[in-house]
PDB file with one MODEL, atoms N, CA, C and O in Angstrom:
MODEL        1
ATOM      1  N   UNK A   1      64.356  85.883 111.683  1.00  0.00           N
ATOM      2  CA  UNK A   1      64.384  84.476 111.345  1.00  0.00           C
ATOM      3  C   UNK A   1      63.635  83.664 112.394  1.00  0.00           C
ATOM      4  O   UNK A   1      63.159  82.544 112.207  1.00  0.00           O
ATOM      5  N   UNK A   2      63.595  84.283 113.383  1.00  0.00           N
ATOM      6  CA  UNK A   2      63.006  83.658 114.437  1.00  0.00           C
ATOM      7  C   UNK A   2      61.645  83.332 114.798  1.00  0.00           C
ATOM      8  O   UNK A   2      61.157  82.589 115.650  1.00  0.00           O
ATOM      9  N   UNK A   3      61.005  84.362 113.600  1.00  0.00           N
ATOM     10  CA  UNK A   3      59.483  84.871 113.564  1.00  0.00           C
ATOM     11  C   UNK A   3      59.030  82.928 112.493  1.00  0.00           C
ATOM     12  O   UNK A   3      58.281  82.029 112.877  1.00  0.00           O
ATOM     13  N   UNK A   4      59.785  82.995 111.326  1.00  0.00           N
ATOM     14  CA  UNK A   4      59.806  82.207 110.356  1.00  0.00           C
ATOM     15  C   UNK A   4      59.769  80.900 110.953  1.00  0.00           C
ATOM     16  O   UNK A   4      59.010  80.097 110.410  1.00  0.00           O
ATOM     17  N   UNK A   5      60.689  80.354 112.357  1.00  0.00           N
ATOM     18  CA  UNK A   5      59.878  78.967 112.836  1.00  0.00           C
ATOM     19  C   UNK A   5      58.958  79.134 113.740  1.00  0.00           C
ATOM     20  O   UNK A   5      58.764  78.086 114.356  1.00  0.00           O
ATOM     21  N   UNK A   6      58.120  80.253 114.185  1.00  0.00           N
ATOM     22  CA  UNK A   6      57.147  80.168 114.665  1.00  0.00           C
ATOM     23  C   UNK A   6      56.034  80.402 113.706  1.00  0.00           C
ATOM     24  O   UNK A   6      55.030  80.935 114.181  1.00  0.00           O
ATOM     25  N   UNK A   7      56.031  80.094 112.422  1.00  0.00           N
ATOM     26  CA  UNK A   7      54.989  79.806 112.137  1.00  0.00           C
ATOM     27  C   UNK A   7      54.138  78.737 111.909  1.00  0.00           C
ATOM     28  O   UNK A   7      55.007  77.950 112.282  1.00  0.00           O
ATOM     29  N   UNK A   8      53.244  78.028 111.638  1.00  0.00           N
ATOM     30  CA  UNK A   8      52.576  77.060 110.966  1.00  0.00           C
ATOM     31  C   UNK A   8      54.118  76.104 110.104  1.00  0.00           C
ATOM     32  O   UNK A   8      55.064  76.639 109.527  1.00  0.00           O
ATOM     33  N   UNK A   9      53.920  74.894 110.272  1.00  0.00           N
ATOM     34  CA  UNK A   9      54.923  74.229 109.221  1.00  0.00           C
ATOM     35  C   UNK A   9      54.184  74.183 107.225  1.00  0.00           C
ATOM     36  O   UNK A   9      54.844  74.111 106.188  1.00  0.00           O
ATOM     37  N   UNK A  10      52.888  74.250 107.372  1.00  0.00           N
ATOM     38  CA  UNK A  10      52.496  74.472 106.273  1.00  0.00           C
ATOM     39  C   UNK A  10      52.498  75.847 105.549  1.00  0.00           C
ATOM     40  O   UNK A  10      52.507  76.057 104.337  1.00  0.00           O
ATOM     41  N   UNK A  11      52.488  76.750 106.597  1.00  0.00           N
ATOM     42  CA  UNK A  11      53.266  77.869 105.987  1.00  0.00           C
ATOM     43  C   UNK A  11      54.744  77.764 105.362  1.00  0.00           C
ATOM     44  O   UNK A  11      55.243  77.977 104.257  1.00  0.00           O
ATOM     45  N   UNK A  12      55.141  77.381 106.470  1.00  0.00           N
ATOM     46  CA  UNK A  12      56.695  77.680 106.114  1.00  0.00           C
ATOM     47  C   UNK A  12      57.525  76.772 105.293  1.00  0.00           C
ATOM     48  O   UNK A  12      58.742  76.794 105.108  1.00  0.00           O
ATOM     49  N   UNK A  13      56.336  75.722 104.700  1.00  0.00           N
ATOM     50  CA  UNK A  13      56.478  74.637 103.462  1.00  0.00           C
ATOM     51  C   UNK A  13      56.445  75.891 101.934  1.00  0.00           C
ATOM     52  O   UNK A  13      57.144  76.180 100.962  1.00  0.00           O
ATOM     53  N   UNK A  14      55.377  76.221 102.459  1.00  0.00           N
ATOM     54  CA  UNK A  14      54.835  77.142 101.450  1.00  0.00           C
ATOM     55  C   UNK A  14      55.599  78.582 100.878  1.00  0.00           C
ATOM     56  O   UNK A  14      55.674  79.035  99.736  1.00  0.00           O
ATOM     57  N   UNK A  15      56.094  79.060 102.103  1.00  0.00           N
ATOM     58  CA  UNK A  15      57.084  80.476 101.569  1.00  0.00           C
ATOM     59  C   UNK A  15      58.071  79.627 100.832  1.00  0.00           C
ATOM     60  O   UNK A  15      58.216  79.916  99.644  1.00  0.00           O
ATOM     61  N   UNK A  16      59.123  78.148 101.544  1.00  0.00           N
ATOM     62  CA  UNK A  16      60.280  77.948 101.327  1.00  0.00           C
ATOM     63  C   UNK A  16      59.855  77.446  99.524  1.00  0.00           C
ATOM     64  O   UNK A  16      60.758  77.466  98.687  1.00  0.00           O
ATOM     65  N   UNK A  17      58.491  77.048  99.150  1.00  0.00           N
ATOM     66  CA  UNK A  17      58.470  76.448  97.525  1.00  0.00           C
ATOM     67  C   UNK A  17      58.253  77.984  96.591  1.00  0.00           C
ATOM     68  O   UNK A  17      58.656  78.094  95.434  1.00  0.00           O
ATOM     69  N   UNK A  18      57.515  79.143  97.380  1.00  0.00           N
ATOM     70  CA  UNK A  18      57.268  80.107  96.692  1.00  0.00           C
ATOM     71  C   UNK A  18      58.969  80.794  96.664  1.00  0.00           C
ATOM     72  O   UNK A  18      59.144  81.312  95.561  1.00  0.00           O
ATOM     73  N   UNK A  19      60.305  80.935  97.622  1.00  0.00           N
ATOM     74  CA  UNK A  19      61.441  81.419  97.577  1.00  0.00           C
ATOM     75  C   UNK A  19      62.129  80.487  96.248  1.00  0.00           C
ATOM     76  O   UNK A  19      62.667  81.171  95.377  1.00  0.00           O
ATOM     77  N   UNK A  20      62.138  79.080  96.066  1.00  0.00           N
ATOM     78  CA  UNK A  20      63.113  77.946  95.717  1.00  0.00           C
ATOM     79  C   UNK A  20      62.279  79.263  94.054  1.00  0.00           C
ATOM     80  O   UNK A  20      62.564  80.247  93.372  1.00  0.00           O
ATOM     81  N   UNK A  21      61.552  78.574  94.207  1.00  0.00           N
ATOM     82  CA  UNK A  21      60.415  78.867  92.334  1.00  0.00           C
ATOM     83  C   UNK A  21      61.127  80.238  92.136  1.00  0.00           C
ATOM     84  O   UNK A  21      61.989  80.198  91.258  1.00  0.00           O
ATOM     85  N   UNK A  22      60.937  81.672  92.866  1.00  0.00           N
ATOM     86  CA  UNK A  22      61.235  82.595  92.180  1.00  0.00           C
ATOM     87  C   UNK A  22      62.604  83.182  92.088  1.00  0.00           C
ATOM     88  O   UNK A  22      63.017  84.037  91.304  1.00  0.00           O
ATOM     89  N   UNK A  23      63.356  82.415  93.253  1.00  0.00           N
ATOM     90  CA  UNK A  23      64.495  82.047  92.580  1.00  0.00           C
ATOM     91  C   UNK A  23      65.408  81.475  91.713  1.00  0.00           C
ATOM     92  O   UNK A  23      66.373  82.126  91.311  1.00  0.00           O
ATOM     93  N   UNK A  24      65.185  80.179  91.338  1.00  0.00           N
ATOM     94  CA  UNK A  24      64.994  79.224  90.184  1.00  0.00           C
ATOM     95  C   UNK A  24      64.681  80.249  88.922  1.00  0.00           C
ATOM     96  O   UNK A  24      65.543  80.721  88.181  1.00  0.00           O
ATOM     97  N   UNK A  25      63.471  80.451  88.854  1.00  0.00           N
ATOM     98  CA  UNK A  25      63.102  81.567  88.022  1.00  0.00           C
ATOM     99  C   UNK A  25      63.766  82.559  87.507  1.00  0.00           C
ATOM    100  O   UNK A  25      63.792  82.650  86.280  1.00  0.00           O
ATOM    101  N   UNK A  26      64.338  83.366  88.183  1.00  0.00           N
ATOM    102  CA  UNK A  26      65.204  84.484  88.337  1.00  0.00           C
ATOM    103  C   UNK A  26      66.254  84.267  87.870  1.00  0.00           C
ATOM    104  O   UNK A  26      66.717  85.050  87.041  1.00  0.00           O
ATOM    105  N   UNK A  27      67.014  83.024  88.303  1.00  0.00           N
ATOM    106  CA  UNK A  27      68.722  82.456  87.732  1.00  0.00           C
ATOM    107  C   UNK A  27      68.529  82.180  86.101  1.00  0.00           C
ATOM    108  O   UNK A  27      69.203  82.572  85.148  1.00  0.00           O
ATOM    109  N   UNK A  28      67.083  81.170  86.175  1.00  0.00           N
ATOM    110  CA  UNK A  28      67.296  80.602  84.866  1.00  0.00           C
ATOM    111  C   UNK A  28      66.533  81.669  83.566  1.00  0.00           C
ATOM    112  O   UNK A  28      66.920  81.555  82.403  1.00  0.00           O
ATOM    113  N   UNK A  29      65.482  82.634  83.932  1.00  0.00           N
ATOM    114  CA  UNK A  29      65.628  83.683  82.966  1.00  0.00           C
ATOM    115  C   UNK A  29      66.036  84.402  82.573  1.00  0.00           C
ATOM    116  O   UNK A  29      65.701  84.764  81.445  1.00  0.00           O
ATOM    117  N   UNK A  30      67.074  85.075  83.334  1.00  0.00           N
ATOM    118  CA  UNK A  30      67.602  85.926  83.104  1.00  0.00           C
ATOM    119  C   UNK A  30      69.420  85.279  82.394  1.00  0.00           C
ATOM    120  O   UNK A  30      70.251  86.097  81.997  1.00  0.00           O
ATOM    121  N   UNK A  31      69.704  83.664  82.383  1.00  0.00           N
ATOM    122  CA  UNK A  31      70.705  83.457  81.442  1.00  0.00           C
ATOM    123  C   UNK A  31      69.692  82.919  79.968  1.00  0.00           C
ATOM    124  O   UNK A  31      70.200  82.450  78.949  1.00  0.00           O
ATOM    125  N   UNK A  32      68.659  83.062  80.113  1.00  0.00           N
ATOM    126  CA  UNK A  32      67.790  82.293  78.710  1.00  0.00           C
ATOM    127  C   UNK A  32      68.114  83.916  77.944  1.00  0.00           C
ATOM    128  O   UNK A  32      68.486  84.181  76.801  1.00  0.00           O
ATOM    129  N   UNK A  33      67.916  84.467  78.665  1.00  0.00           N
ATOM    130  CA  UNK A  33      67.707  85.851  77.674  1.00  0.00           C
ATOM    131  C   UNK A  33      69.580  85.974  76.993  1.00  0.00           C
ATOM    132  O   UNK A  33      69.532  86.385  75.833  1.00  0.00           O
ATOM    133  N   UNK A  34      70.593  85.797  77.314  1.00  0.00           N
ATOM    134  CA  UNK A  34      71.350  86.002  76.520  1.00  0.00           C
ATOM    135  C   UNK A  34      71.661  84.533  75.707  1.00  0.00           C
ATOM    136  O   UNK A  34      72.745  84.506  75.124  1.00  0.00           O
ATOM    137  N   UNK A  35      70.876  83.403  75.620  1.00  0.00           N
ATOM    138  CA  UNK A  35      70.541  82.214  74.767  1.00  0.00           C
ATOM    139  C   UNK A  35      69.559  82.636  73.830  1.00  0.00           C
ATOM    140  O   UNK A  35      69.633  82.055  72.748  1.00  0.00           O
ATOM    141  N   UNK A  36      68.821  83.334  73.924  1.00  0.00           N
ATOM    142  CA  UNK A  36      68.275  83.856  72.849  1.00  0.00           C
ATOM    143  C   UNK A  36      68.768  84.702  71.839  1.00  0.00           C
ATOM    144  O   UNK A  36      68.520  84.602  70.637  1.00  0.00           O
ATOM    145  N   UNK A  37      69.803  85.923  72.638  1.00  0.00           N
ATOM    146  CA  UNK A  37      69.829  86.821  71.812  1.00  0.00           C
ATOM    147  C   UNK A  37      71.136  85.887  71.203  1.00  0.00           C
ATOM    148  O   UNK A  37      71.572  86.318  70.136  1.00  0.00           O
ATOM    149  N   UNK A  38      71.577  85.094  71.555  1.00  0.00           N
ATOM    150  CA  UNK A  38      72.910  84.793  70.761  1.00  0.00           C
ATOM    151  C   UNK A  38      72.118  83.550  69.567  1.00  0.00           C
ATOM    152  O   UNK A  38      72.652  83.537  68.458  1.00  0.00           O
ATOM    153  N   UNK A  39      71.205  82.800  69.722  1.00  0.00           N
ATOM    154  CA  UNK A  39      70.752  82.174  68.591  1.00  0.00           C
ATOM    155  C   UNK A  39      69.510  82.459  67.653  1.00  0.00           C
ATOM    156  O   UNK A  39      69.142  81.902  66.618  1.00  0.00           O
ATOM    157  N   UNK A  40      68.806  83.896  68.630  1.00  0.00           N
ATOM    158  CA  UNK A  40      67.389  83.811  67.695  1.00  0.00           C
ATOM    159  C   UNK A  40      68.182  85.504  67.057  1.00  0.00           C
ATOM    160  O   UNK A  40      68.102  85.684  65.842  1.00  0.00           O
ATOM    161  N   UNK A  41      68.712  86.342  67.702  1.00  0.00           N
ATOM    162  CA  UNK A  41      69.109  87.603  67.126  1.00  0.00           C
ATOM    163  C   UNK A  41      68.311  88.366  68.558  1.00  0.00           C
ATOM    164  O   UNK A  41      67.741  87.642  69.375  1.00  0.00           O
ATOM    165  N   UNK A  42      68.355  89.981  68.747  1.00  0.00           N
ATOM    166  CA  UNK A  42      68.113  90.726  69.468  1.00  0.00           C
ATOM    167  C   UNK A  42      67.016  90.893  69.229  1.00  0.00           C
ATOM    168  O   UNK A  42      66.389  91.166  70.253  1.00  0.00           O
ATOM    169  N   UNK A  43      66.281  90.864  68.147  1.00  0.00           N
ATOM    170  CA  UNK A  43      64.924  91.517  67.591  1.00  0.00           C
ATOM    171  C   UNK A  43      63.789  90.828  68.184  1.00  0.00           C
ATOM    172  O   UNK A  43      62.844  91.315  68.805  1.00  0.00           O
ATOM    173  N   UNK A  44      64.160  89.004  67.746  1.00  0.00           N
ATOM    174  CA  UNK A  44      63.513  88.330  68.291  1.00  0.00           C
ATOM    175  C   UNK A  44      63.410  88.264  69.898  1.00  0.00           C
ATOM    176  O   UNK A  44      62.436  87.945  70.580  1.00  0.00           O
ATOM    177  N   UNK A  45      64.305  88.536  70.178  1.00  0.00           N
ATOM    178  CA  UNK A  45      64.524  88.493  71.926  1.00  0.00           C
ATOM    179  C   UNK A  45      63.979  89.668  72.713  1.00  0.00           C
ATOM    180  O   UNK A  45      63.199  89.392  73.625  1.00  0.00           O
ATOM    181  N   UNK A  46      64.262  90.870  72.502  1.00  0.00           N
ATOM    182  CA  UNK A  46      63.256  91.915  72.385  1.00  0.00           C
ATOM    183  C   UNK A  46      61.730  91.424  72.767  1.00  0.00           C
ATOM    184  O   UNK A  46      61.124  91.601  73.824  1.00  0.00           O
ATOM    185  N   UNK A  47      61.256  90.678  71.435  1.00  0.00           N
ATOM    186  CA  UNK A  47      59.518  90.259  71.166  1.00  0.00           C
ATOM    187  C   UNK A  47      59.005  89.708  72.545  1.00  0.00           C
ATOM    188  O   UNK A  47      58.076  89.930  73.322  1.00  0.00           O
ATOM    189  N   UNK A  48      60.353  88.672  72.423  1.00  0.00           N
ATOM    190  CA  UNK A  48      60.010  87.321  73.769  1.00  0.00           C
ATOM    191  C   UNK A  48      59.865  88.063  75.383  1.00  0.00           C
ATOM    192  O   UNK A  48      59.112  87.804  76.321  1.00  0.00           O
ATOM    193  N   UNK A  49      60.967  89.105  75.206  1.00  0.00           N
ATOM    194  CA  UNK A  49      60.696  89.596  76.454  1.00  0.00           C
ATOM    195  C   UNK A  49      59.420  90.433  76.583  1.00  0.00           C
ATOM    196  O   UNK A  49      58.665  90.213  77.531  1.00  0.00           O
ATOM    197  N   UNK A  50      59.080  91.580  75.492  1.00  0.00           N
ATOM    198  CA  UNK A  50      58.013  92.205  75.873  1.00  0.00           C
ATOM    199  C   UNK A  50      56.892  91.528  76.128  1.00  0.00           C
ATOM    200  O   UNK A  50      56.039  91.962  76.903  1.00  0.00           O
ATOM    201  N   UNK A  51      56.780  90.309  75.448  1.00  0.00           N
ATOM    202  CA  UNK A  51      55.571  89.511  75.273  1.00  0.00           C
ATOM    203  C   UNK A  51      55.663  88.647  77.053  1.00  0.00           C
ATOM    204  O   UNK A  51      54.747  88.233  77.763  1.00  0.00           O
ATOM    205  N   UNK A  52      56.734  88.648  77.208  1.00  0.00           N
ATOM    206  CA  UNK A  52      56.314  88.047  78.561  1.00  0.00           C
ATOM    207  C   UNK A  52      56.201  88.693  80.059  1.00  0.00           C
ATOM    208  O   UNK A  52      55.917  88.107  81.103  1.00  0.00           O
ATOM    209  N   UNK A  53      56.541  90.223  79.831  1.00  0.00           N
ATOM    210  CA  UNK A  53      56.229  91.332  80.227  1.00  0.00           C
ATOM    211  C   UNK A  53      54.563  91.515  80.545  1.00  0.00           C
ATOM    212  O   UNK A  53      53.953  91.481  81.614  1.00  0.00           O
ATOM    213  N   UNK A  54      54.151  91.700  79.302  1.00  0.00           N
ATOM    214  CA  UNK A  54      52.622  91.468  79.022  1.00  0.00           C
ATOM    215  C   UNK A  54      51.863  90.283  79.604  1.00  0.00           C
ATOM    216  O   UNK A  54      50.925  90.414  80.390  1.00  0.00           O
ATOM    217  N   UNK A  55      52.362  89.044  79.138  1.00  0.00           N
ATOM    218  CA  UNK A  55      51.808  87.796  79.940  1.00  0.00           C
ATOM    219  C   UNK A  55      51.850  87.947  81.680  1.00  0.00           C
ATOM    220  O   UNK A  55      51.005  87.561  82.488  1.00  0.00           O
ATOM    221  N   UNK A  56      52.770  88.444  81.855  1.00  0.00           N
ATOM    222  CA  UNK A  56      52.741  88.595  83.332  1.00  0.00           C
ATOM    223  C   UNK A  56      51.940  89.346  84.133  1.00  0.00           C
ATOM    224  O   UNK A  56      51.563  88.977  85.245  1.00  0.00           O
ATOM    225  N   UNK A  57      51.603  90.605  83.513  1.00  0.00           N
ATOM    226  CA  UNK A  57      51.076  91.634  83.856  1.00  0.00           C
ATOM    227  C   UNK A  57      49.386  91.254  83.718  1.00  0.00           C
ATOM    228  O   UNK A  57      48.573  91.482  84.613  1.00  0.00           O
ATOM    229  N   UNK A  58      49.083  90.667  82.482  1.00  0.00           N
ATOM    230  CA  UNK A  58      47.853  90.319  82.256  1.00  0.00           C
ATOM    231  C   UNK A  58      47.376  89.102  83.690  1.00  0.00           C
ATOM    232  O   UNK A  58      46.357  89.032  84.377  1.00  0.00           O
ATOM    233  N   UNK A  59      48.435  88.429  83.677  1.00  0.00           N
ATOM    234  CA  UNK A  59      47.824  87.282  84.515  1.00  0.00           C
ATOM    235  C   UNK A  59      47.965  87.630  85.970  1.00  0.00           C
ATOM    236  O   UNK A  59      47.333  86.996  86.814  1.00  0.00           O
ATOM    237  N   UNK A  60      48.864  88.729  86.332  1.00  0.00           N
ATOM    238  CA  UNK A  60      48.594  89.137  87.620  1.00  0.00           C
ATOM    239  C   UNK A  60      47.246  90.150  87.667  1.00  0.00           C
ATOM    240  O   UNK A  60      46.837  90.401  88.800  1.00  0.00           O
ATOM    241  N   UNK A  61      46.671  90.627  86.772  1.00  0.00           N
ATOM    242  CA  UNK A  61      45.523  91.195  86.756  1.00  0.00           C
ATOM    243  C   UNK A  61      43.920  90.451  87.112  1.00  0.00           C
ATOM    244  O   UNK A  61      43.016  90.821  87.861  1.00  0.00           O
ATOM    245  N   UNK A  62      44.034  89.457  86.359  1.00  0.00           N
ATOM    246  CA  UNK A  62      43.422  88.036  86.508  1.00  0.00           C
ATOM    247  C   UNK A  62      43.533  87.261  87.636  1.00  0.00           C
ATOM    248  O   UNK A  62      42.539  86.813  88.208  1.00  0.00           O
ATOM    249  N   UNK A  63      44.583  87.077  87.978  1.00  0.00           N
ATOM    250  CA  UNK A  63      44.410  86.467  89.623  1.00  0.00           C
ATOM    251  C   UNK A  63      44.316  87.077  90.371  1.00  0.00           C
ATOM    252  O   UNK A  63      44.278  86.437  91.422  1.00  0.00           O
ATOM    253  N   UNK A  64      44.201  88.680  90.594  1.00  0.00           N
ATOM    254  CA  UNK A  64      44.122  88.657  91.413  1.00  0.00           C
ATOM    255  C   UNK A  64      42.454  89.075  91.208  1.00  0.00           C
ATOM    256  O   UNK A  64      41.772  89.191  92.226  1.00  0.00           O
ATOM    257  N   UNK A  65      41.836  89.292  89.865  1.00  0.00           N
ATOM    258  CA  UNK A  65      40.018  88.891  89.950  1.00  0.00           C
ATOM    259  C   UNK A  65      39.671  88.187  90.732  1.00  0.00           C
ATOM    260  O   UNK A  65      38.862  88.398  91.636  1.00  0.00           O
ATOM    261  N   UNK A  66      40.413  86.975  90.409  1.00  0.00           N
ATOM    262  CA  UNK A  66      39.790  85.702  90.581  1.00  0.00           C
ATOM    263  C   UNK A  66      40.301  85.228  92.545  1.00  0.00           C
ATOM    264  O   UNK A  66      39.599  84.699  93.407  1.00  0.00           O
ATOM    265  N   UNK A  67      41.177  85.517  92.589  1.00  0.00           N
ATOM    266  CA  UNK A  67      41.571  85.553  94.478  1.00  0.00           C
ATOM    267  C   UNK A  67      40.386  85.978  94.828  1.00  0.00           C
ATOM    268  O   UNK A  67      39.590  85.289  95.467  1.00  0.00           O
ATOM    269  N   UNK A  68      40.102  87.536  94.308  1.00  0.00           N
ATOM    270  CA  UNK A  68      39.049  88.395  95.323  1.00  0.00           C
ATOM    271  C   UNK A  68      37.252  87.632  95.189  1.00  0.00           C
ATOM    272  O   UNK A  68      36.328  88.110  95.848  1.00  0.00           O
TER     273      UNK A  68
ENDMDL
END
């Protein structure tokens, strides 16, 4: 922890919005997925997840093209 205030403050702006986001993230997708399966059915929920499986995968492929 000690390493973490010796860095840059614009770093450590930056990890603390990239931690808040994929945490945030994490809490609130993973209760959407049983909001789905209880109003769209399993089948549909299934779709949503693989499909965003895919979206993810595609766009981490892509950025990181586009980084390099």
């Amino acid at each position: 922890m000690k390493e973490f205030w010796n860095l840059d403050k614009n770093l450590q702006l930056r990890l603390g919005i990239v931690f808040l986001g994929a945490f945030s993230y994490g809490t609130v997708f993973s209760s959407m997925t049983i909001y789905y399966n209880q109003h769209l059915g399993s089948a549909i929920t299934g779709i949503l997840l693989a499909l965003s499986a895919v979206a993810t995968f595609v766009a981490g492929i892509l950025a990181g093209f586009f980084a390099d």
